[in-house]
N, C-alpha and C positions, 0 to 999 in steps of 0.2 A: 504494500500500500504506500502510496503516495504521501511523504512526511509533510505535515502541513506546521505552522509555527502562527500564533498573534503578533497582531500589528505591532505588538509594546515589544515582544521579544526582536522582533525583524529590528523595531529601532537600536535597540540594546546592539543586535550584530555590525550595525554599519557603523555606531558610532566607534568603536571601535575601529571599525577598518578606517574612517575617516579622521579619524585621532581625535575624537572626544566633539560634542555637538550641546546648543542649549537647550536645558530640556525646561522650556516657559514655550506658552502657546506663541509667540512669537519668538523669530531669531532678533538679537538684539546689537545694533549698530551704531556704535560711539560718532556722532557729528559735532562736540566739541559742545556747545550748549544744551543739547538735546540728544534724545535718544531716537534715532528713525527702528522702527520696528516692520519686520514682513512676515508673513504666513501663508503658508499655500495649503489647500485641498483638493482632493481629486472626486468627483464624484461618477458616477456609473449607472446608468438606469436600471440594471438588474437587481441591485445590492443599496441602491439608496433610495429610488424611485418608488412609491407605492404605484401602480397600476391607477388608480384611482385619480391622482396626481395631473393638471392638465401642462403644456407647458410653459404655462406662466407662472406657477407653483414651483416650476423646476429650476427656471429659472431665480425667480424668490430664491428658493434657500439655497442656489449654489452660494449666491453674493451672500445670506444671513450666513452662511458657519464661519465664511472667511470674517465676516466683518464681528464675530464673536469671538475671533480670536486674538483681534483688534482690542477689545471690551476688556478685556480678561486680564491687558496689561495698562491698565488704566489709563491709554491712549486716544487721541483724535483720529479719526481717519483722513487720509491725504489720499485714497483714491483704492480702487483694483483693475490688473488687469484680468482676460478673461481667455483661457484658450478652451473651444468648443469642438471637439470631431462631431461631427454629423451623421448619423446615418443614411442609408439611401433611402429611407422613407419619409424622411426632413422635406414637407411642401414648405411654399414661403409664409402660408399660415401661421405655423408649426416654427417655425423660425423665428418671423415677425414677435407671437408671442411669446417665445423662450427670449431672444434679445430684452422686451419690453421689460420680463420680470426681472430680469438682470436691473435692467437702468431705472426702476420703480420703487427696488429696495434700496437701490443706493441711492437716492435720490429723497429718500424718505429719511437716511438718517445723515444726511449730509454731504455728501460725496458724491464722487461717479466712475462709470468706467472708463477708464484713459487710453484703454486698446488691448491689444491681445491677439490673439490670432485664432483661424477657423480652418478646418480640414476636415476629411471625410473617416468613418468611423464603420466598423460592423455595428456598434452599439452607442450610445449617448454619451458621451464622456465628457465633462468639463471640470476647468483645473482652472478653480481661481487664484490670483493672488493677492492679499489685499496688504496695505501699505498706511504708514500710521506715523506718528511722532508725539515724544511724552519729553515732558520736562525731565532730569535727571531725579532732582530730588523728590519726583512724584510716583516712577515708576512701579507697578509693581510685578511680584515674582511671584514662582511656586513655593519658592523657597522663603523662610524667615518668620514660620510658625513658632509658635514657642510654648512650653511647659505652661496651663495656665489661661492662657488665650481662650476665647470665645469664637468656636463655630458656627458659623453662619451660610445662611443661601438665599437669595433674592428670590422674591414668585413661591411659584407652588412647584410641586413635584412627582412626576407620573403622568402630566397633563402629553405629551405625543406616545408615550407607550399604551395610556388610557385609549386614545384618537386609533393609532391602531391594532389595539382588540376590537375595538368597536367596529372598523371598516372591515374585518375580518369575519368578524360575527353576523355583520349584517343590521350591528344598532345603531339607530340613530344617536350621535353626540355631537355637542361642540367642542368636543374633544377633538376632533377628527382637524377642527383648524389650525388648531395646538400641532396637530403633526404637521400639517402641508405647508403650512404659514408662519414657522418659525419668526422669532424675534429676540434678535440678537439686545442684550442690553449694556447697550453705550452709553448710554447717558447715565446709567447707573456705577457703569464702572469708571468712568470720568467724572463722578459727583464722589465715589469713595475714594478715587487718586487723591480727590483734591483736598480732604477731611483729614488726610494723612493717620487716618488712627488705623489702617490694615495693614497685617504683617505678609499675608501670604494671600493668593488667590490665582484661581484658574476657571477655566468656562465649565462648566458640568455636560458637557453634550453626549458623553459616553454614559451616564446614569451618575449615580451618588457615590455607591463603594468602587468604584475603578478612581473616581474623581479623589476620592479620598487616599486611595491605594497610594495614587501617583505625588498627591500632598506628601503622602507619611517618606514613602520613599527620598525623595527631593530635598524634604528640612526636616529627616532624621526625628521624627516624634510619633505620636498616636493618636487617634481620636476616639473619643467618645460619645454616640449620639443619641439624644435622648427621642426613642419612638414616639412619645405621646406629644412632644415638640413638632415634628415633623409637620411643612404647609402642605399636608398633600392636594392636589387639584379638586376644584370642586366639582363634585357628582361622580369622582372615581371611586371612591368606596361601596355609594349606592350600587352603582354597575358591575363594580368588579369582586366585592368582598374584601375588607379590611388586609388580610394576609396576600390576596395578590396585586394589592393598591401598592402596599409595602413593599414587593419584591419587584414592581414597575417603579416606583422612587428610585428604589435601587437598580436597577439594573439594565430595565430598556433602553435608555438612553435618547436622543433628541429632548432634550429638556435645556434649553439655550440661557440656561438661568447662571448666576456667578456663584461659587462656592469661596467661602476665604474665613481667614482668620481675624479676629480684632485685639487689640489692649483691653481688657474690660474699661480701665480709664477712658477709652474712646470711644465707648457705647453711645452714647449721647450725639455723640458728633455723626458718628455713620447714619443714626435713625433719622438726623438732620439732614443727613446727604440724599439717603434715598430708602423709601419700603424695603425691609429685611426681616428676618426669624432667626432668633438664636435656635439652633438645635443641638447643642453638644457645646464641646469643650475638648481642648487640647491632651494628653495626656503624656508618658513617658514613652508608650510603646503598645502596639496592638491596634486594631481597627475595633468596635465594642458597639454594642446597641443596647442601652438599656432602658428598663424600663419596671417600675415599682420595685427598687432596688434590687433587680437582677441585671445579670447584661451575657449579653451570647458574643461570641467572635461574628463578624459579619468578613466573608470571602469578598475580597477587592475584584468580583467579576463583572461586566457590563459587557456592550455592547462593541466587538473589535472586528473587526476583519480577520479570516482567516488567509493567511497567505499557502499557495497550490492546491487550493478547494476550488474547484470548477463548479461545485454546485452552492457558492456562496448566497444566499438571501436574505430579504429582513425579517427578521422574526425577535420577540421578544424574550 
């Protein structure tokens, strides 16, 4: 059988071969006052795309992930490029409105497309890149959590894994916009840059425990989350039952929300900045869910790519 490896490990292998790489949702680039920051994502119709999905949705969230990773370092955006293969069933409809959702999302949070390139494709493929710049002394990282600190995530959570069980099921929900219609939050993570009381933060798009995963890993600590805390999306319980609400928090992924750390001293200030939930607490070591003074290990699993799996799709 064919060895197949995750996206986190595939990273792990190049960085080494490349001699060490930044592991913050953006790469980070010294310009002397400022920090220019870039990210790139690839996406693929089979594996990102719901069928359901028109192509103005596809276009939508190619530009929201990149511009989330934008958000994530408490960044402006200064623009994305956009490269698209096409496939041969691309009418100029089908074109027209894939470009539009491109330059509609950007356009909505400030920005735009600056160019890119287009070519032909067996299947849908687009690879944004988006492009940013943060004051030095504002930036923020994955790293620089601490013993103590306060856990937090913007919005709710579970709201595009809720969207699609539903579209799967055959339920109606406005959950389902939550999946197609992501919304990256910039303004939230350039209102928390600016409050300076965050020590650590990254986008949560992979689910909660891999987000988390990747925190503990990166600034060497643990966390603690307390379940009854947790903003889960409204009407996901209803729909789904409390235990698999919890394990789409965790683990579906597409949930475009900011995960990060605070000072407790700087609580006041982030609530000033923008809507947030504590849910946890920093710890020494371990990932933890607790709840009425119990707590269970929670596995750092979410939502990855498999790399040499031909039969890769979305599923939760």
């Amino acid at each position: 059988m064919k060895e197949t490896i995750g996206e986190r490990e595939l990273i792990r292998r190049i960085s080494v071969i490349l001699g060490g790489i930044q592991h913050d949702d953006c790469a980070v680039i010294d310009l002397g006052e400022r920090y220019f920051v870039a990210s790139t994502d690839m996406l693929h119709q089979r594996t990102d795309f719901p069928d359901i999905m028109n192509p103005w949705q596809m276009g939508w969230m190619a530009v929201a992930v990149n511009l989330s990773d934008i958000a994530a370092m408490g960044a402006e955006p200064a623009g994305l490029l956009i490269a698209a293969g096409l496939p041969p069933e691309a009418d100029c409809y089908f074109i027209d409105e894939l470009f539009s959702g491109f330059a509609d999302c950007a356009a909505l949070y400030g920005t735009r497309v600056l160019g890119g390139d287009t070519d032909s494709h067996q299947e849908l493929t687009i690879t944004g890149t988006s492009l940013g710049f943060v004051e030095k002394e504002l930036i923020l990282r994955r790293r620089g959590a601490q013993v103590g600190d306060l856990l937090c995530t913007t919005g709710s959570l579970g709201a595009a894994g809720g969207g699609l069980w539903a579209w799967q099921n055959g339920v109606e929900s406005e959950l389902i916009t939550s999946l197609l219609e992501p919304e990256p939050r910039l303004k939230e993570g350039r209102a928390l840059a600016k409050s300076r009381s965050v020590t650590a933060m990254m986008d949560n798009s992979d689910g909660l425990a891999l987000s988390l995963s990747d925190l503990s890993e990166v600034s060497g600590v643990g966390f603690s989350v307390f379940q009854d805390k947790l903003p889960l999306a409204p009407g996901l319980v209803e729909m789904v039952g409390e235990e698999m609400a919890l394990q789409m928090a965790l683990g579906a992924g597409g949930d475009f929300e900011l995960a990060f750390t605070l000072r407790p001293s700087g609580l006041q200030a982030a609530r000033e900045a923008c809507s947030l939930t504590v849910i946890g607490e920093v710890v020494e070591e371990g990932i933890w869910m607790e709840r009425e003074g119990e707590r269970r290990e929670i596995v750092g699993k979410g939502y990855e790519h498999r790399i040499g799996n031909q039969g890769n799709q979305l599923q939760i």
